[in-house]
C-alpha positions as CSV (number, residue, x, y, z in Angstrom):
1,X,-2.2,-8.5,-50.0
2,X,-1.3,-8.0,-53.7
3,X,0.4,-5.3,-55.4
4,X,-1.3,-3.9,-57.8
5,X,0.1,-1.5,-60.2
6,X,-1.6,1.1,-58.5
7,X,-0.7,0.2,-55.2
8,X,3.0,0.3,-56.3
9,X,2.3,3.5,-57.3
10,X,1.6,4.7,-54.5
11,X,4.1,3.2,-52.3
12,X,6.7,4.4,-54.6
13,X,5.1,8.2,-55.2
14,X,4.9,8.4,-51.6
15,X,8.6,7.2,-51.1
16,X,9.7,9.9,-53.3
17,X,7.8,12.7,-51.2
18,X,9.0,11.5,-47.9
19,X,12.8,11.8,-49.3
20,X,12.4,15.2,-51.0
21,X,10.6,16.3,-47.6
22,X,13.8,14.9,-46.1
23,X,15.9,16.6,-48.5
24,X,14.2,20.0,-48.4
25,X,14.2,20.1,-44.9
26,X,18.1,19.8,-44.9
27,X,18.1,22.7,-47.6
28,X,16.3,24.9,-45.3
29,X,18.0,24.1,-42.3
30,X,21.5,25.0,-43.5
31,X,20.3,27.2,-46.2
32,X,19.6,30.2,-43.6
33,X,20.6,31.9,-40.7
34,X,22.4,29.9,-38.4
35,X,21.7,32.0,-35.3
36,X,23.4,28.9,-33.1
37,X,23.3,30.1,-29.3
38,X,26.7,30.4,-27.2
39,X,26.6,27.1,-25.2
40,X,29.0,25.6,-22.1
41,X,32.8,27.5,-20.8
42,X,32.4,29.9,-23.9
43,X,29.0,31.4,-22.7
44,X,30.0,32.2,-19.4
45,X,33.5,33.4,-20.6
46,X,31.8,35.4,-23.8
47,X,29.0,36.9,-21.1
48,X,31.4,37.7,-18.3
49,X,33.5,39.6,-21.4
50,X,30.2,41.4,-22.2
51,X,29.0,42.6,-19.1
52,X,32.1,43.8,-18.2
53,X,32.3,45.7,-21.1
54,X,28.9,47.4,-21.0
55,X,29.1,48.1,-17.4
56,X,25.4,46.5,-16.5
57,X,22.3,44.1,-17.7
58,X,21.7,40.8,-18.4
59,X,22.2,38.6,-21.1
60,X,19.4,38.0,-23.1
61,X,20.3,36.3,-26.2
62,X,23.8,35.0,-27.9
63,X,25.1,34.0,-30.9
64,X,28.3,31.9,-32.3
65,X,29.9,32.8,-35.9
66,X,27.5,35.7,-36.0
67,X,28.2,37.7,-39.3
68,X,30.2,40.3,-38.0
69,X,32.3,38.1,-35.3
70,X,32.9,35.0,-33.6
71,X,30.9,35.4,-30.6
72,X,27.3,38.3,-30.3
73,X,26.6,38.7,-26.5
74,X,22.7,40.0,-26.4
75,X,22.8,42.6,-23.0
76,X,19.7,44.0,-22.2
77,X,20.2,47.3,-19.3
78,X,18.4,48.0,-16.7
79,X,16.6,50.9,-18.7
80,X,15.7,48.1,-21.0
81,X,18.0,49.4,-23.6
82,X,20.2,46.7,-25.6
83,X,23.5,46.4,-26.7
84,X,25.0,43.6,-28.8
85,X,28.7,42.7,-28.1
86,X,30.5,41.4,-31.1
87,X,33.6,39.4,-29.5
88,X,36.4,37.7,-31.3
89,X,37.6,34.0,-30.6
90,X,39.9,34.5,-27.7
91,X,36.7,36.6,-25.9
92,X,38.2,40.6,-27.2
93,X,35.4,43.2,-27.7
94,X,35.8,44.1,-30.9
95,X,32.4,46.0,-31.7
96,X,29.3,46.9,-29.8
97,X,25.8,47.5,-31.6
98,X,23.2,49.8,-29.7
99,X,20.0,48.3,-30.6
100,X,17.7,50.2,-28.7
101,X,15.0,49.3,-26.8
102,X,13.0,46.0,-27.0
103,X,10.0,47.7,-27.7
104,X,10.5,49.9,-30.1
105,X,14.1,49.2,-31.5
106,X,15.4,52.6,-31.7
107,X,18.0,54.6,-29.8
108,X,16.4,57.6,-28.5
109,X,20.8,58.6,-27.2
110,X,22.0,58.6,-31.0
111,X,19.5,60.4,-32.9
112,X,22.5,62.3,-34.3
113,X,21.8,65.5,-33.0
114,X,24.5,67.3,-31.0
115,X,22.5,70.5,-29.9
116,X,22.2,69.1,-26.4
């Protein structure tokens, strides 16, 4: 089959697209959040850490270089509450984050009222 200028057109228009998909697509996937799970000794180590800290649960959902730490252990309680633990490299607490409930997201406990 001949090329015709048209047909080299083509072939080269849709060369270019395929790389700049390629290219975007790199973009977007290091151009957001990470939001790389917790994987191997470091999981179990980063959700034994957690659970000991918050008592009870499960872990639901974890995190490595999260913005606030090295480690973000996900623990949902058996009320269905949830808790992030923010742990540093050697597996230290160094923050927790009460996020509520899954359905609704809010933290009935810290309304900020203290009238009991």
């Amino acid at each position: 089959m001949k090329k015709t200028p048209q047909r080299l057109a083509a072939s080269l228009a849709a060369g270019a697209l395929a790389t700049a998909g390629i290219a975007g697509g790199g973009l977007l996937a290091t151009g957001g959040d990470n939001e790389e799970p917790i994987t191997g000794e470091a999981l179990e180590r980063a959700s034994q850490a957690a659970l000991d800290h918050i008592g009870e649960g499960q872990v639901t959902e974890t995190e490595v270089d999260d913005e606030e730490s090295k480690y973000e252990v996900e623990i949902t309680r058996p009320d269905g509450t949830q808790v992030d633990v923010q742990l540093d490299a050697s597996f230290n607490v160094v923050g927790t984050e009460d996020d509520g409930t899954e359905d609704d997201g809010l933290d009935d406990e810290s309304d900020g009222d203290d009238d009991g």
